[in-house]
C-alpha positions in Angstrom: 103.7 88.2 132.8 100.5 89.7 131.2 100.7 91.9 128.8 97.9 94.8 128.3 98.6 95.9 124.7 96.0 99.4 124.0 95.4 99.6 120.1 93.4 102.0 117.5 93.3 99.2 115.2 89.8 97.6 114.5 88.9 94.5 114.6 85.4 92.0 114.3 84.0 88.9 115.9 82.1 86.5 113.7 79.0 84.8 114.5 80.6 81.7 115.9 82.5 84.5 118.5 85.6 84.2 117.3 87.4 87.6 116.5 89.6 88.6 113.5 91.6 91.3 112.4 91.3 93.1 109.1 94.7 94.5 109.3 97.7 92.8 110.4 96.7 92.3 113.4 96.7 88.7 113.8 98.1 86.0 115.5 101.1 86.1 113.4 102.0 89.4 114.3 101.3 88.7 118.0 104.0 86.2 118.0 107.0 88.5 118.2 105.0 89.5 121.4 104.4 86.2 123.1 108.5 85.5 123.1 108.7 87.4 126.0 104.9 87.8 127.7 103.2 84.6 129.2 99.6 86.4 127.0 98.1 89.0 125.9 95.1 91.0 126.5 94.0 93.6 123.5 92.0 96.3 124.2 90.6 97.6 121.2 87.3 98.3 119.0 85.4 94.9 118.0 82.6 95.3 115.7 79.9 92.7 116.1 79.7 91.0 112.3 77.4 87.4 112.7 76.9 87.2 109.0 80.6 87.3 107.7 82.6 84.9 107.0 86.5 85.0 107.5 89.7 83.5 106.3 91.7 81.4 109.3 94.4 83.9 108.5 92.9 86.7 109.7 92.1 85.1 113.3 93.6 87.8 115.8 92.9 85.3 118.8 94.2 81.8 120.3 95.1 80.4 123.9 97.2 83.2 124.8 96.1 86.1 123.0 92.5 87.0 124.6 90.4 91.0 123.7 88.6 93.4 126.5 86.5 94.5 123.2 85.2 98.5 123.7 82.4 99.4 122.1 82.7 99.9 118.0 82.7 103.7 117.2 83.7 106.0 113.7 85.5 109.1 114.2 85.8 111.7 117.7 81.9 112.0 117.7 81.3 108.0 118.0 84.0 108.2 120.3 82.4 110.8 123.0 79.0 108.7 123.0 80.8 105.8 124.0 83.6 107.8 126.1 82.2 106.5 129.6 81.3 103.0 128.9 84.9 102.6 127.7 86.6 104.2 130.2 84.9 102.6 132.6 86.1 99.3 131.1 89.5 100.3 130.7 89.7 100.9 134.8 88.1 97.9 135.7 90.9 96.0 133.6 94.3 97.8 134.8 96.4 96.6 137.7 99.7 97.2 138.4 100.3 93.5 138.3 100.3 94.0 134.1 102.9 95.2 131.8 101.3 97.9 129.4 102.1 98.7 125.7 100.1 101.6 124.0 99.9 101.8 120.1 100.4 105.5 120.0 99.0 107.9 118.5 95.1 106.9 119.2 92.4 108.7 121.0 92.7 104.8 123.2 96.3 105.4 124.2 95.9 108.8 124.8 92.6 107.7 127.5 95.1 104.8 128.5 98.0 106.6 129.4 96.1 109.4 131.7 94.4 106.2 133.0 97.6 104.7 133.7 99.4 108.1 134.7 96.7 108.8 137.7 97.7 105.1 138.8 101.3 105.5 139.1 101.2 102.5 136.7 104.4 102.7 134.6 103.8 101.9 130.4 105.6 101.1 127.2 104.7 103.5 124.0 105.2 102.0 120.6 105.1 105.2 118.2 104.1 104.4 114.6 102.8 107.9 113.6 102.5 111.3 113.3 99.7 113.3 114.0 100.7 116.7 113.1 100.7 115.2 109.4 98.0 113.5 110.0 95.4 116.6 110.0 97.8 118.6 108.1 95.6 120.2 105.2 94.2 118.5 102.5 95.0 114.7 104.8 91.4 114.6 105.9 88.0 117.1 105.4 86.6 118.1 108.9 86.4 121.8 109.9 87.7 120.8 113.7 91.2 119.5 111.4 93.3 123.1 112.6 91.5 122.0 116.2 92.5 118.1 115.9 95.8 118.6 114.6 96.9 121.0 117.8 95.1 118.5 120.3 96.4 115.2 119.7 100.1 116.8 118.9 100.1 117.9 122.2 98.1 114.5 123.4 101.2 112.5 121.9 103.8 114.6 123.2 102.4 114.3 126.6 101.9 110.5 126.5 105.3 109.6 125.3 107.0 112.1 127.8 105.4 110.4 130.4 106.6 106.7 128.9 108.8 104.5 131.2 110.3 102.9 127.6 109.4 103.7 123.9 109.6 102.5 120.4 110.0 104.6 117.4 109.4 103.0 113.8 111.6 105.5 112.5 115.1 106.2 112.8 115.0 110.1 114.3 111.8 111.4 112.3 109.1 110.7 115.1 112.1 110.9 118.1 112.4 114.7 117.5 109.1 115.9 117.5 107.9 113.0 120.2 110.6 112.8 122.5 110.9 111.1 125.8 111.7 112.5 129.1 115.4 112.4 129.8 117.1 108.9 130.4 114.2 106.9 129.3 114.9 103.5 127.1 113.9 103.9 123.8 114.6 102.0 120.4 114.2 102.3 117.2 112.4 99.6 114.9 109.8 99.8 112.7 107.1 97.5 112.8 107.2 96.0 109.0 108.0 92.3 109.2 109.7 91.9 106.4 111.1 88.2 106.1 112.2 85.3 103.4 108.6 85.2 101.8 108.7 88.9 100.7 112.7 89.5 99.9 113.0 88.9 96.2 116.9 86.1 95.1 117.6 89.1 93.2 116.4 92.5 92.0 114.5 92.2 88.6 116.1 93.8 85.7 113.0 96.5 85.1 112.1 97.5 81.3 109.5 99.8 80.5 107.1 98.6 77.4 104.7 100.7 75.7 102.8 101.2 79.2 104.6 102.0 82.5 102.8 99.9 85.3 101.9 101.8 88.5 101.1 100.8 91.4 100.0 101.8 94.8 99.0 100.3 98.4 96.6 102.2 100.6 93.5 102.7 102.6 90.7 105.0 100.8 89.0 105.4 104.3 90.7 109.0 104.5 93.0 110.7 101.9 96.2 110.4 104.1 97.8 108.0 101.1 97.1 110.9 98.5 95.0 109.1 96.1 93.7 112.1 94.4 97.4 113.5 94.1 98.2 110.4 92.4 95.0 110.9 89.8 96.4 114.4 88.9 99.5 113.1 88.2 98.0 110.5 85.9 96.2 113.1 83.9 99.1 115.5 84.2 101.0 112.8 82.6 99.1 112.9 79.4 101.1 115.8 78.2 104.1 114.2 78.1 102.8 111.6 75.7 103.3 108.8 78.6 101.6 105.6 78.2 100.9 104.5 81.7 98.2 102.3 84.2 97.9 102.8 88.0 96.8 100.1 90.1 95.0 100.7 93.4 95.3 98.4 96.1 92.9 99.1 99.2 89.7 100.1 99.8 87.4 103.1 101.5 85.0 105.5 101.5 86.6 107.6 99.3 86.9 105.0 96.4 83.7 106.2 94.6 84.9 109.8 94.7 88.2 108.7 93.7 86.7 107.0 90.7 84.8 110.6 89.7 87.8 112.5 89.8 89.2 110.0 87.5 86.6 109.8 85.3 86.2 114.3 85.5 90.1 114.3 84.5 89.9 112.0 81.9 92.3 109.1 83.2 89.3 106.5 84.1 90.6 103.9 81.4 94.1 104.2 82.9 93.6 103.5 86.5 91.9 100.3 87.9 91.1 100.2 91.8 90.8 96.9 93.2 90.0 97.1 96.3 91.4 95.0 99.3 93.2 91.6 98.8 95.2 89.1 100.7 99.0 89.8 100.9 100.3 87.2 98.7 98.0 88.8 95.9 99.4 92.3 96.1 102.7 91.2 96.5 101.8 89.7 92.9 100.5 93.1 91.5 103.8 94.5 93.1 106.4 92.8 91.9 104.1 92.6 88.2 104.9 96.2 88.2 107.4 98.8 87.2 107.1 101.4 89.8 105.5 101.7 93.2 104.6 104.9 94.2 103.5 106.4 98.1 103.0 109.7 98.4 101.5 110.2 101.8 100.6 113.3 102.9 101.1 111.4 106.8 103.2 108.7 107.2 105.0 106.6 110.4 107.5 103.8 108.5 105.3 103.0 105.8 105.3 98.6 105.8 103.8 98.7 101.8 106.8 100.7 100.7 109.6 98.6 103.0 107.5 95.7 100.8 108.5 97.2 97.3 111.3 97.7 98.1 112.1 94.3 99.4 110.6 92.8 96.0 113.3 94.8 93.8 111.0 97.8 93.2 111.8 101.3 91.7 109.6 103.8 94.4 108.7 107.5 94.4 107.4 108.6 97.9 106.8 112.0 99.6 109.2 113.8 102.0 107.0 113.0 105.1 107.5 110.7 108.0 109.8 107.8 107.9 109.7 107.9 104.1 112.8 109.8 103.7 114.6 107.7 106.0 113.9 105.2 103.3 114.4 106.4 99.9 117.2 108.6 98.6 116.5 112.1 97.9 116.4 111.5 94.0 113.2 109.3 94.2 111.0 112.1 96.9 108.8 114.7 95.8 106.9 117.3 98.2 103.6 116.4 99.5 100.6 117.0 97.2 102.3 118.6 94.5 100.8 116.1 91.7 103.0 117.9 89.0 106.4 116.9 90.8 104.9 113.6 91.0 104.2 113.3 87.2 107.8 114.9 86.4 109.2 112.3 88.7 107.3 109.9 87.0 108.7 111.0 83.8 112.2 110.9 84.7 112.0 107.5 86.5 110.4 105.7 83.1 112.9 107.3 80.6 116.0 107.0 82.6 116.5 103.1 82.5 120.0 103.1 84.3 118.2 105.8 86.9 115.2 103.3 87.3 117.5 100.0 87.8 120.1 101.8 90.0 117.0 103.0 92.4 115.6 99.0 92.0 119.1 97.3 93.5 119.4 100.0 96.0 115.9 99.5 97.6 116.7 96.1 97.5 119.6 95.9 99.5 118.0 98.8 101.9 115.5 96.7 102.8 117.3 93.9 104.3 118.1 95.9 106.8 114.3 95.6 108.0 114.5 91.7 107.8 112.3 90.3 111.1 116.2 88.7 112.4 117.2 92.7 113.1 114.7 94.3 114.2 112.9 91.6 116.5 116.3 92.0 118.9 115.3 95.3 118.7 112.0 95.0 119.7 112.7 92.4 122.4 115.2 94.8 124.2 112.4 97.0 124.3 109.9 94.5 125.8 112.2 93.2 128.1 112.4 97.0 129.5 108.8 97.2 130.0 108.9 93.8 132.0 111.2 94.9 134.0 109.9 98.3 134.7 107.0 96.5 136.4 108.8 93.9 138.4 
């Protein structure tokens, strides 16, 4: 059977026509799908780039995996100029001959679903955020945020009450304030592939030298991964006489003004951003480092922090999303409170038993997201939507 899967993520096509992924996206991913669907059609944003060049690793297509590309947009305004030719295309591609998996939440699942819904056409949800955190204050600068936030809660509510099966990536976090209508299948497994390559023999014994190494993994294209919270605490770290360097891993619009708060607090020297990298390089920055830190101010299951922990990693994260489910309530702080963070910091780097216990207990948590457990997970789930069409 075909499978239609309906995704924000973005992706571009290369001169020679061939489209990539700049995310995970790829055809490595796609394989947990292809156990159980004949091929896949993804309908998502494809930027026309003839110049660039791109590594075979990043190819999101192949014999079975084929795109309906919509037109590239930025933001809801890019999205309302291109609203008919997209929806038109969307129409012209659904039967009820195809099993249907949105990527929820999205301004394309949300279209997808009502497209579906007016159909009768029966669809799979897989839930990997959280959009009432998403446009909570200070996660992105638009004066329709208060107007956003409201519309695409209720959006996702609707959409996954009118579900025929669902995934959650977290354990109950997303299930309470998204749930399904009553006896519908749903399961919970996040979708972080953690596997052989990323699970450390053995948590490293971690001992802090003259300067603690920080790091963090996340997109600069909006603030949802708290960058400037993290600068604060850098600089609010400086009056406890801390010796410390953050590393930045991921890149944006925002990096520039990143790098002038930074500089405006006095920390420049002490932080290095480094833009985007393939994932065998910042799992080398990771496990070169002392602590990882992700203090979202949104967040579904976050796959960087599953990562550290998986590599033996001490981690600090926020009390938002799935991040809870993950971390014990010594290592959280509350969302953009940069003084917590640099108090948590503190405590972390001059507690050594504190900072080893925290290492072996990540470790051993993250097994429990290794691909061999959740992928019976996610096959239950995509035998459910299968069946649902048959």
């Amino acid at each position: 059977m075909e499978l239609i899967f309906v995704t924000e993520a973005r992706f571009v096509r290369s001169g020679k026509g061939k489209i990539y992924s700049l995310d995970t996206f790829n055809n490595k991913l796609w394989e947990r799908y292809l156990h159980c669907f004949e091929r896949i059609t993804v309908v998502a944003r494809v930027l026309e780039a003839p110049d660039r060049i791109f590594e075979d690793t990043l190819l999101a297509e192949s014999s079975r995996v084929s795109f309906l590309p919509l037109p590239y947009y930025l933001g809801m305004t890019g999205f309302l100029k291109k609203q008919k030719q997209i929806r038109e295309l969307m129409k012209r591609a659904f039967d009820k001959d195809k099993a249907y998996i949105l990527r929820v939440p999205g301004i394309l699942g949300t279209l997808a679903a009502y497209i579906l819904f007016r159909r009768g056409i029966r669809y799979g949800v897989e839930v990997v955020g959280d959009p009432w955190d998403v446009f909570a204050p200070g996660a992105i600068r638009h004066p329709l945020r208060p107007v956003f936030r409201y519309v695409f809660t209720k959006a996702l509510k609707l959409t996954v009450k009118k579900s025929a099966a669902a995934l959650y990536v977290t354990s109950q976090t997303l299930q309470k304030r998204y749930p399904t209508d009553a006896g519908v299948f749903q399961v919970a497994a996040s979708n972080v592939k953690i596997d052989d390559e990323v699970i450390a023999s053995a948590p490293p014994k971690i001992v802090v030298n003259k300067c603690c190494k920080l790091v963090s993994v996340g997109s600069l294209a909006q603030l949802y991964k708290a960058p400037d919270v993290v600068i604060e605490a850098i600089a609010e770290l400086q009056k406890y006489k801390l010796d410390c360097h953050l590393t930045w891993l991921g890149d944006g619009k925002y990096k520039e003004a990143m790098k002038v708060l930074a500089e405006k607090l006095n920390v420049a020297e002490r932080i290095d951003f480094c833009g985007n990298m393939p994932f065998a390089r910042v799992l080398e920055f990771v496990r070169n480092s002392d602590i990882f830190l992700l203090v979202s101010r949104t967040e579904g299951l976050p796959r960087a922090l599953i990562e550290a922990m998986a590599c033996g990693l001490p981690c600090i994260g926020s009390r938002v999303g799935g991040i809870p489910e993950l971390l014990e309530p010594v290592a959280l702080v509350a969302p953009g409170n940069s003084k917590e963070l640099a108090e948590k910091i503190y405590e972390f780097v001059t507690d050594t038993t504190l900072l080893n216990s925290q290492a072996v207990r990540n470790w051993n948590e993250a097994k429990n997201y290794h691909d061999k457990i959740l992928s019976q997970r996610r096959m239950a789930f995509y035998q459910h939507v299968i069946n649902r069409v048959k």
